[in-house]
C-alpha positions, 0 to 999 in steps of 0.5 A, spaced: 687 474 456 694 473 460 695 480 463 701 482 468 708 484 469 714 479 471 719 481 477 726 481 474 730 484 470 728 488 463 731 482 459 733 475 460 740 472 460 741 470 453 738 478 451 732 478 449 727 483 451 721 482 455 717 485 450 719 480 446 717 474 450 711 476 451 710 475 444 713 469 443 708 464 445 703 468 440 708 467 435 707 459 437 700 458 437 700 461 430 706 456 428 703 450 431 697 451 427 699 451 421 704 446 422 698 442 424 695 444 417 703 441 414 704 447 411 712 447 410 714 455 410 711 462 411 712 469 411 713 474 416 707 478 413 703 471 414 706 469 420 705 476 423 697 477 420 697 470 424 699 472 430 696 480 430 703 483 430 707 487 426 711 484 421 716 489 422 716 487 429 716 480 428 722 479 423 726 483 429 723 479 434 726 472 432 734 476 430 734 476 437 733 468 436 738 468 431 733 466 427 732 469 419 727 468 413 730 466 407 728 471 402 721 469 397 721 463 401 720 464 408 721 462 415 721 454 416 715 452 420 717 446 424 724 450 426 721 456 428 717 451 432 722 447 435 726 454 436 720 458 440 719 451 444 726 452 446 727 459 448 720 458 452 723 452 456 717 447 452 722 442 451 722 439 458 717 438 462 713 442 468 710 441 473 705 445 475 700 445 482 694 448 482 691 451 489 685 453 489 679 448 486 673 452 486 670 452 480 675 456 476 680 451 479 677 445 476 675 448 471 684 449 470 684 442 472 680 440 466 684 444 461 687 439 455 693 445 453 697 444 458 700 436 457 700 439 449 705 446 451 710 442 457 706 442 462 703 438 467 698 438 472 702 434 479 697 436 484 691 439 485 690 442 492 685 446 496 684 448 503 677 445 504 677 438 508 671 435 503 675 436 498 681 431 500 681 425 496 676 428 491 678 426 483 678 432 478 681 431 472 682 423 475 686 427 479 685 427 487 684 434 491 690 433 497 689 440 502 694 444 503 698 441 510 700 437 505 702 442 500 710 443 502 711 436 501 707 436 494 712 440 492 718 439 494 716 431 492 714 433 484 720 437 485 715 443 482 717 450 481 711 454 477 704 455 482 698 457 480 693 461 485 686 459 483 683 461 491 679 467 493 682 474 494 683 473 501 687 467 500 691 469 495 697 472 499 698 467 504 698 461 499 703 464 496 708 466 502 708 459 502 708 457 495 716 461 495 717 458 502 717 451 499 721 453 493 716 456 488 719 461 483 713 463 479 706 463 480 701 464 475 695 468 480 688 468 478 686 471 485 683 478 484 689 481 487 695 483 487 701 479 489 707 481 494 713 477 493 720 477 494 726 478 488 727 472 484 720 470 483 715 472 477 707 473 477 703 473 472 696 475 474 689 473 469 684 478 472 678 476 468 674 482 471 679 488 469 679 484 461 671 486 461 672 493 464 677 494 458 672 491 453 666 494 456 671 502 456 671 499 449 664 497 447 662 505 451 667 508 446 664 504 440 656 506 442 658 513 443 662 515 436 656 511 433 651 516 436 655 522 434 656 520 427 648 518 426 647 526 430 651 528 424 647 523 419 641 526 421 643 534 422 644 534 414 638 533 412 635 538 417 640 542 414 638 541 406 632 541 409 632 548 411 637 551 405 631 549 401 627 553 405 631 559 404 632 558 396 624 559 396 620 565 395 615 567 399 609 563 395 614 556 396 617 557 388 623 558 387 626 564 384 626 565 377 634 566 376 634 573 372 639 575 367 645 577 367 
């Protein structure tokens, strides 16, 4: 459900379309899952249909990784694996501080996905005192005085924003102040940052206005088309009325 634009360039280093990227991961939750079943090969068909995409648009997607199908057979599973993990930078590991240990803050902490995609959760930190020294995730919340040194100790590059829309900017100055360089921001808000650091933004209430816009649009051409269901039998009803004659018979058909 990630939404957002990132603050660089169009393409990375190595020439690879943003677009691309932003697909890459959809490409490895699809492969991880048939990996997890043992299956050894899959076509771009198969692996498209998976991940949601064109397969047209797949097979273009991994040329830039250098990576082909073999004809009839397909692409290598755990290669492609291994060669999506490395181009996302998954092959090391990340830490990560969340800030903001709110409901949907803890709710983050809790989230077992993260260890199995190259990530981990360094500190939690919150501004609230009460919270200091409370474990979540069998983590303790530290308050954000502490949050430079949090990060420079854990050598951390990548924040994560949970706080209320108030918060959001503040933490994140500090956050690039201290040497933060991406921040994924749950904060219903748009973020100001400098050139040289990335934002993802997550904002759940615009996801459900779009479904919502979605779910109008649905009902609406439902009751168009029940209009139009329900017109055609008026229609022939009405037809058959005017073949009548006036007693209610129809017609006798004369000869030519």
């Amino acid at each position: 459900m990630a939404t957002g634009r990132t603050h660089r360039p169009a393409t990375r280093s190595r020439g690879i379309p943003e677009a691309t990227v932003a697909r890459l991961p959809l490409y490895l939750r699809a492969l991880t899952a048939l990996s997890e079943r043992s299956v050894p090969t899959v076509s771009s068909e198969e692996l498209a249909a998976a991940a949601g995409v064109n397969s047209a648009k797949l097979r273009k997607d991994f040329s830039y990784l250098g990576s082909y199908g073999t004809r009839g057979v397909g692409y290598d599973v755990e290669y492609l694996v291994y060669q999506i993990s490395r181009e996302l930078g998954l092959t090391q590991d990340w830490p990560v501080v969340i800030v903001g240990i709110g409901n949907l803050g803890a709710a983050l902490a809790n989230y077992g996905g993260f260890a199995s995609r190259g990530f981990r959760v360094a500190a939690l930190i919150d501004a609230d005192p009460a919270m200091a020294g409370k474990p979540v995730a069998g983590i303790p919340v530290q308050h954000t005085d502490e949050l430079e040194k949090i990060i420079k100790d854990n050598g951390v590059s990548i924040g994560v924003i949970a706080t209320p829309a108030g918060a959001a900017q503040p933490v994140c100055d500090r956050l690039v102040a201290a040497g933060i360089t991406s921040i994924l921001n749950f904060a219903p808000t748009v973020l100001s940052v400098p050139d040289g650091v990335d934002v993802r933004k997550v904002d759940l209430s615009i996801e459900l206005q779009i479904l919502a816009f979605h779910e109008q649009r649905k009902a609406g051409e439902e009751a168009a088309a029940a209009a139009v269901d329900g017109a055609a039998p008026a229609a022939a009803v009405r037809k058959e009325s005017a073949d009548k004659g006036p007693d209610g018979d129809v017609p006798a058909v004369m000869p030519a």
